[in-house]
C-alpha positions in Angstrom: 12.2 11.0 -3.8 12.5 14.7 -5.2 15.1 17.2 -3.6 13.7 19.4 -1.2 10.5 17.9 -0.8 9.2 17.1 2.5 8.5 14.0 4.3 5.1 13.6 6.0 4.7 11.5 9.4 1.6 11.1 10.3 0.4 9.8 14.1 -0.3 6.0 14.0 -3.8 7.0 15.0 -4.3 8.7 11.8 -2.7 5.6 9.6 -5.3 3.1 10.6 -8.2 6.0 9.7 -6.8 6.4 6.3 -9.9 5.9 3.3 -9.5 5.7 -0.6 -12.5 7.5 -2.5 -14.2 7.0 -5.8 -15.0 10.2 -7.0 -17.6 8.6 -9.3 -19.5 6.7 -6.3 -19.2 9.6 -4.7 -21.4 11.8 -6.9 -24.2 9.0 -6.7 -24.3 6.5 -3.9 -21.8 8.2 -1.1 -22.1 5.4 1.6 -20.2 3.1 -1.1 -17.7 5.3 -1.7 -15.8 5.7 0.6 -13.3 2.8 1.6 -11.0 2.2 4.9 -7.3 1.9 3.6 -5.8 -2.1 5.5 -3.3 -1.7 8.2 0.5 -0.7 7.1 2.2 -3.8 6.9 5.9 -3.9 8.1 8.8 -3.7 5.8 11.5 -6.9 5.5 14.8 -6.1 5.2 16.4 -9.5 4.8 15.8 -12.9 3.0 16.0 -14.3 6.3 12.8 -12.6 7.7 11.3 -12.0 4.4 11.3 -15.7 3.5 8.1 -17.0 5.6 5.9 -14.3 4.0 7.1 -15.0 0.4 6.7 -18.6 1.3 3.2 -18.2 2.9 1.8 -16.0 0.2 3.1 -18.6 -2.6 1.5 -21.1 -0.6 -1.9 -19.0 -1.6 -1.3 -18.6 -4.7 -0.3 -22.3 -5.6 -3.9 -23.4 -3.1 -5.8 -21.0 -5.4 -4.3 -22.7 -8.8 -5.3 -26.0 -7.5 -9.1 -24.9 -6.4 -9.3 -23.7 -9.8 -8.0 -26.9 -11.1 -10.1 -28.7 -9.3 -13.2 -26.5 -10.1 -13.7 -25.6 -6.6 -13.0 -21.6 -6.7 -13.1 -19.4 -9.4 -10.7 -16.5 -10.0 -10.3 -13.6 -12.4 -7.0 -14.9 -13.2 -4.3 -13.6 -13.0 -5.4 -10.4 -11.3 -6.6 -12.0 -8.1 -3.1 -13.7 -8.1 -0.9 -10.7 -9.5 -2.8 -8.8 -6.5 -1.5 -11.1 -4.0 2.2 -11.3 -5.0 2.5 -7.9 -5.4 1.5 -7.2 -1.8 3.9 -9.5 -0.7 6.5 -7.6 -2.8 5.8 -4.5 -1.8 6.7 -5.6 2.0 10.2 -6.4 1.3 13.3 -4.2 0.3 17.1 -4.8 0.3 18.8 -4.6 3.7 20.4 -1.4 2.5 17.6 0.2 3.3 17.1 -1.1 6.9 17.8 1.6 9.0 14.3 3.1 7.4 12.3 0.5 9.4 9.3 1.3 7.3 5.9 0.2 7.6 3.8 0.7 3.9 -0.3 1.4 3.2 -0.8 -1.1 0.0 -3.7 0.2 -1.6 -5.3 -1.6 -4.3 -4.7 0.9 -7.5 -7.7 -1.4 -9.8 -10.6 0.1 -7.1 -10.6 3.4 -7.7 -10.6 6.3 -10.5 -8.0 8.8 -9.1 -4.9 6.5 -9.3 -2.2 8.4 -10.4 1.6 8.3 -11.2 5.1 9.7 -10.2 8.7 9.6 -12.5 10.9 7.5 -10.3 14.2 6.1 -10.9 13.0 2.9 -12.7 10.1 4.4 -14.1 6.4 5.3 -13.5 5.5 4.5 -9.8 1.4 4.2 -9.1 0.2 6.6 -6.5 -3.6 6.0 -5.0 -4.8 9.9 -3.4 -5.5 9.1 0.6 -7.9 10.8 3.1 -8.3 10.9 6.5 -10.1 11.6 9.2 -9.7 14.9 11.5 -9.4 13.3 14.9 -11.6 14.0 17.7 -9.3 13.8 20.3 -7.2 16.7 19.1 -4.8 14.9 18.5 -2.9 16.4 15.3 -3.1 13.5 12.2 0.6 15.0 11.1 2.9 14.5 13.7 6.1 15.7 11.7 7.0 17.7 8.6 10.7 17.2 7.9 12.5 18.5 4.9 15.8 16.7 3.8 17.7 18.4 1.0 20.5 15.7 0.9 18.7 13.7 -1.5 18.8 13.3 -5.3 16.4 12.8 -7.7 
């Protein structure tokens, strides 16, 4: 995170109505371009309640490498599988970082054109520009704007 910059929290309402865009798709067939973004998925915090995912999701991957063995499934390998663990991944931090209790939007950055990139700590991080919906109910999509200058780059 970068000093001084603010911290979004949007109402859950608004997080299940998020949608990626291709700009390209856009321009010339607009009912394909616009896609809902899947459900935030929980964070894990512990080997202990991150294990069952990590071992369900190499379950997956090792039944896809037999199907292809087997000539049964076809994959673009190893992108379908790459895709799979790195969702997984993405669901589980150190238990440092527990008291966070965050819940993460994985968006698949290979759909879409306006992927983009931030300098983090350990290098680039992938960024995928979201949209949403302006709710009917009146209901404001940003609940929360908070501004923590504690932190260091």
């Amino acid at each position: 995170m970068y000093a001084n910059r603010p911290f979004r929290t949007f109402s859950s309402t608004a997080v299940k109505q998020f949608l990626t865009v291709d700009p390209d798709s856009l321009k010339t067939d607009p009912q394909f371009a616009v896609h809902p973004v899947d459900q935030p998925r929980k964070v894990h915090y512990s080997a202990a309640a991150a294990a069952p995912l990590l071992e369900a999701e190499a379950a997956t991957i090792a039944a896809g490498l037999q199907a292809i063995e087997d000539g049964t499934k076809t994959y673009p390998w190893p992108d379908t599988f790459r895709g799979v663990a790195s969702t997984s991944l993405a669901q589980v931090k150190q238990k440092a970082f527990k008291e966070e209790a965050e819940w993460r939007l994985i968006v698949d950055l290979e759909s879409g054109k306006d992927g983009q990139f931030r300098v983090g700590r350990i290098g680039l991080i992938p960024r995928r520009k979201l949209y949403f919906l302006i709710l009917k109910s009146g209901e404001p999509s940003v609940s929360r704007i908070v501004v923590d200058r504690g932190l260091r780059v």
